[in-house]
C-alpha positions in Angstrom: 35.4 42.9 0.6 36.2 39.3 1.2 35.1 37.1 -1.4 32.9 33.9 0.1 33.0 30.8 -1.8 29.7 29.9 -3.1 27.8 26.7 -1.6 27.0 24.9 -4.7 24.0 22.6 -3.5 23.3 20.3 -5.8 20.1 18.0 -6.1 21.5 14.9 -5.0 23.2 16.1 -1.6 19.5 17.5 -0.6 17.6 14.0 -1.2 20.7 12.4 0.6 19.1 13.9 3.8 15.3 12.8 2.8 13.4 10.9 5.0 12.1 9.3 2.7 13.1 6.5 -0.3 13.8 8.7 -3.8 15.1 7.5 -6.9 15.5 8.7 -10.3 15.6 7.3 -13.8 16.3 8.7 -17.5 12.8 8.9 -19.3 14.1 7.6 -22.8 17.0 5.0 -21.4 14.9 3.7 -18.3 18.4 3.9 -16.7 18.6 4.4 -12.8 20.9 7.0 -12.3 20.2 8.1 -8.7 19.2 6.7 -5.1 19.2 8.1 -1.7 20.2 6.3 1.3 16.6 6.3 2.4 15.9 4.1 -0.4 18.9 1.6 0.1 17.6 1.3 3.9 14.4 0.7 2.9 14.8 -2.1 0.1 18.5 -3.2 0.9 19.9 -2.3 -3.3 22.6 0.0 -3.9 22.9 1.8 -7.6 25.2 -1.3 -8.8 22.2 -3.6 -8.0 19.4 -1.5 -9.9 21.5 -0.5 -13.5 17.7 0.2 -15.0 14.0 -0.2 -14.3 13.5 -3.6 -16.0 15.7 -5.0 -13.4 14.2 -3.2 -10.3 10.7 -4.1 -11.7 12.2 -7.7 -12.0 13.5 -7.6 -8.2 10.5 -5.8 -6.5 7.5 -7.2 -8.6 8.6 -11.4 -9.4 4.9 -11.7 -10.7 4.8 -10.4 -14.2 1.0 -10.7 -14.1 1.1 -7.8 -11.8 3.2 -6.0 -13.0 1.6 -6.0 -16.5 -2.2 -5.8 -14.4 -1.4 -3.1 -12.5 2.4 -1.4 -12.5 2.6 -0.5 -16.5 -0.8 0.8 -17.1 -0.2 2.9 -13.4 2.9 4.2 -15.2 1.1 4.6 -18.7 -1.7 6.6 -17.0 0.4 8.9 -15.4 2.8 10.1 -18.2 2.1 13.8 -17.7 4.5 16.2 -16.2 2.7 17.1 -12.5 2.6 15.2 -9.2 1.2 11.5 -10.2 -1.5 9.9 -7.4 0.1 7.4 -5.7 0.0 3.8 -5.9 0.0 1.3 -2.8 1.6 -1.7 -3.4 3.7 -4.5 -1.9 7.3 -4.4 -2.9 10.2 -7.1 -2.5 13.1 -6.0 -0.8 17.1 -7.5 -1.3 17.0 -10.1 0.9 13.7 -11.4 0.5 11.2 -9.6 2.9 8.6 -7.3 1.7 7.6 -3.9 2.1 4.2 -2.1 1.2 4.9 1.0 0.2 3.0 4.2 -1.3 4.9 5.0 -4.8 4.5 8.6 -6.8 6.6 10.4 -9.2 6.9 13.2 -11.0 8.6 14.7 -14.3 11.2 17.0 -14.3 13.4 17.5 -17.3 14.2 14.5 -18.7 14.4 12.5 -15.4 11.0 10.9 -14.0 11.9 11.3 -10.2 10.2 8.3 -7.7 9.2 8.3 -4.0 8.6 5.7 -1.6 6.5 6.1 1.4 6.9 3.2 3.7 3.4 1.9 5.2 4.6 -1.1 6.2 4.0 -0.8 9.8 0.4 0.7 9.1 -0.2 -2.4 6.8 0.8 -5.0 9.3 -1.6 -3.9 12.3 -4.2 -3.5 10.0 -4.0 -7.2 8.1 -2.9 -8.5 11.7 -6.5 -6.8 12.7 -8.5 -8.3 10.3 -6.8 -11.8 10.8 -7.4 -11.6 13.9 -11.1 -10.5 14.0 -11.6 -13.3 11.2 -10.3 -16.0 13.3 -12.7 -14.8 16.1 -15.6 -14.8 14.3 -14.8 -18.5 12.9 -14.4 -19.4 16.8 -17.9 -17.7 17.6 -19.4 -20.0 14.5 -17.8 -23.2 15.4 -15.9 -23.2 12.1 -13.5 -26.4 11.6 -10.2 -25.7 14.1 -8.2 -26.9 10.6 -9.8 -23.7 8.4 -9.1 -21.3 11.5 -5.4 -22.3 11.7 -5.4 -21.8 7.9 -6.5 -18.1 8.3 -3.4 -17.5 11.0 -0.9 -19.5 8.7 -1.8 -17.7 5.6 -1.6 -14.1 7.5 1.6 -15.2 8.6 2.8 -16.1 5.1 1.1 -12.8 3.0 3.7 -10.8 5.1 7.2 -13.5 5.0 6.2 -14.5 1.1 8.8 -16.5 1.3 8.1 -18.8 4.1 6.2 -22.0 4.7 4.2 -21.8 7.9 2.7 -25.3 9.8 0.7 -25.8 12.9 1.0 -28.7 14.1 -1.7 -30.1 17.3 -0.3 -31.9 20.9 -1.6 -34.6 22.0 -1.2 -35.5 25.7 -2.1 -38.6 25.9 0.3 -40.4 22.8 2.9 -37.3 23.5 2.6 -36.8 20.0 2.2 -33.9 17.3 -0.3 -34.1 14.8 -0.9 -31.8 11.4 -2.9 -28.7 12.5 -2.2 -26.4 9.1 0.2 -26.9 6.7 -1.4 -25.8 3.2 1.3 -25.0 1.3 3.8 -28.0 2.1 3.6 -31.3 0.0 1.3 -34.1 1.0 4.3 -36.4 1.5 5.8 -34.2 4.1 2.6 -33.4 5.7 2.0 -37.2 6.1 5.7 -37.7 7.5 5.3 -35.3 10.2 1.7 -36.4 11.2 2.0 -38.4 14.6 5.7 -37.3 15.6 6.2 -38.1 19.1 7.9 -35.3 20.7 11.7 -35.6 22.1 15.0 -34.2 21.7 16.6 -34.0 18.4 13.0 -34.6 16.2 13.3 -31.7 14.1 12.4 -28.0 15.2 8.9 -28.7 16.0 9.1 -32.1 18.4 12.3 -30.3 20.0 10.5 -27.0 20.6 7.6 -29.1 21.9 9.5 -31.3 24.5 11.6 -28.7 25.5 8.5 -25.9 26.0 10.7 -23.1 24.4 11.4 -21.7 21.1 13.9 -23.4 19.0 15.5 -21.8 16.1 17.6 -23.9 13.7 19.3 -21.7 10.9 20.6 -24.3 8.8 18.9 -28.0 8.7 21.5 -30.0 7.7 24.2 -28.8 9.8 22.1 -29.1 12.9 21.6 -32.1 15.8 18.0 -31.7 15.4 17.9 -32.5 12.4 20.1 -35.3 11.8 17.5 -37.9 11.3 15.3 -36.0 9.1 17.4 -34.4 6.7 16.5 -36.4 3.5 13.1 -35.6 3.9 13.8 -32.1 4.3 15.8 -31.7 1.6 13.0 -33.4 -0.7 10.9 -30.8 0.4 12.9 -27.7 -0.6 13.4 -26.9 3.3 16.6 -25.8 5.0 15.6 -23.5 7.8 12.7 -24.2 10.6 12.0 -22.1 13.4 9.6 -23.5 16.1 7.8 -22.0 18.7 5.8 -24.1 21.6 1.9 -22.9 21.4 1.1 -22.4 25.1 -1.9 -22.2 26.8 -3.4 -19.5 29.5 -2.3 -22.4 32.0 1.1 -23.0 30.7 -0.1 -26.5 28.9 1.1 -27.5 25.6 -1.3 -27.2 22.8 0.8 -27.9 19.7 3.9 -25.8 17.8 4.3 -22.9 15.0 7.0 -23.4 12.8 8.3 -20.6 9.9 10.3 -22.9 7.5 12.8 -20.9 5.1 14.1 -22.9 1.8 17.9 -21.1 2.5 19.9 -21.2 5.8 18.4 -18.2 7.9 18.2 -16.3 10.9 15.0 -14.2 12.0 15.1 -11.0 12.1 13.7 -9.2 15.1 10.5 -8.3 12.9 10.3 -12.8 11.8 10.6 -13.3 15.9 7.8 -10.4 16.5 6.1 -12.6 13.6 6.5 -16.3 15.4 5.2 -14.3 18.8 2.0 -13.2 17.0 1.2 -16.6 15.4 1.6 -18.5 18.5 -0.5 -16.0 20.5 -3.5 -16.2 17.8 -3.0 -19.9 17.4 -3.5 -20.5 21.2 -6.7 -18.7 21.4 -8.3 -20.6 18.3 -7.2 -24.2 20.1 -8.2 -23.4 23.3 -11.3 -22.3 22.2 -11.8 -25.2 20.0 -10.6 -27.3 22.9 -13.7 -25.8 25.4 -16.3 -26.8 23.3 -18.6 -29.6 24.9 -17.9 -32.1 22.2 -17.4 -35.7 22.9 -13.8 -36.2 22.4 -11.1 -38.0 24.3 -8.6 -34.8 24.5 -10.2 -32.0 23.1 -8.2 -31.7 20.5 -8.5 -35.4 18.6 
């Protein structure tokens, strides 16, 4: 009888073919000897970038408070050798953005072996939801148009945590822009901005809003747009801005959305999904603001 060669199947080649992201670490070293292409799609690391936990915990969890809150006692609690209940958290991923993810292991030999179940998706629509209904139900109580553009930019920001997000309000009668939102920026830049007058070649924001179309400038100080404005962004720890035009139901101009980066980048498709949403929510807040019979000369001012 003809002798078959065996099929030796080892561990690794069936997680290879996972859907999901697994990893595995040596219990007593911490070192991370394994993980699956599931898991370098999802975070963007190979092995060489994750040589042990302390540098993955470093990568995917910047705030130490949290980690020590939450993370190490998770871990601590769940030292026993059977399934652990998982853990959803937000994870950073190589090049910045962030994941939320549903994390579990489990013991076997001397290995502690990790999964990742990406909720992202699932995460989004739901905070998106409640943004959303929270913004409504300022509208409905005639909360300051200021505090309602701070509940879109803040969304916006919880899921690009490394972005700076700034509404800023059209006014038709000076042609000019004027600060809608902008927590997170310095007062100096705030005050720079305040009262641009819109044109060609005034940043991302008074470009996007002459022009009535998105503008997207990846690098700040290589770019035309920029040319006159560079020292100040630079002072600022800005060198990326993409701006979208906040249109109304009529097609009027009601101010811009900008996503400001503090590297030279491009959005992804998921950051241009992001700008879309922002817009959308941020021309329902001003145009209800703008309905209210309030004695002002433009609705807005």
């Amino acid at each position: 009888m003809e002798n078959r060669p065996e099929t030796n199947i080892q561990l690794k080649d069936i997680l290879e073919m996972a859907p999901i992201a697994v990893a595995w670490s040596d219990i007593t070293s911490d070192r991370i000897d394994y993980i699956n292409k599931s898991f370098s799609t999802l975070f963007g690391y190979s092995l060489k970038d994750l040589p042990d936990l302390n540098t993955w915990y470093d990568h995917a969890f910047p705030d130490p408070y949290y980690y020590q809150q939450v993370i190490e006692p998770w871990i601590r609690h769940n030292q026993e050798n059977v399934p652990v209940e998982g853990l959803s958290t937000r994870m950073f991923c190589k090049d910045g953005s962030v994941k939320k993810v549903r994390i579990s292991f489990s013991i076997v030999a001397d290995k502690r072996l990790w999964y990742f179940n990406d909720i992202t998706d699932y995460w989004i629509a739901e905070k998106r939801l409640r943004a959303r209904s929270e913004m409504l139900e300022m509208v409905a109580k005639s909360s300051a148009l200021t505090n309602i553009l701070d509940v879109i930019v803040k969304q916006i920001q919880y899921e690009s945590p490394l972005s700076l997000c700034s509404v800023l309000l059209f006014d038709q009668a000076s042609q000019c822009l004027f600060l809608g939102a902008a927590p997170d920026f310095p007062d100096f830049y705030n005050k720079a901005v305040d009262g641009i007058k819109i044109d060609l070649n005034v940043g991302s924001c008074g470009t996007a809003a002459y022009l009535k179309t998105r503008v997207i400038v990846e690098d700040i100080f290589s770019h035309r747009y920029w040319q006159d404005y560079t020292a100040l962004a630079r002072k600022a720890g800005l060198a990326a801005c993409w701006s979208d035009p906040i249109m109304s139901s009529k097609g009027e101009l009601l101010g811009t959305f900008a996503i400001y980066k503090r590297i030279p980048s491009s959005p992804t498709q998921k950051e241009l999904e992001l700008i879309n949403f922002a817009s959308n929510l941020a021309s329902i807040a001003i145009e209800s603001f703008s309905s209210r019979e309030e004695p002002r000369t433009t609705g807005l001012f």
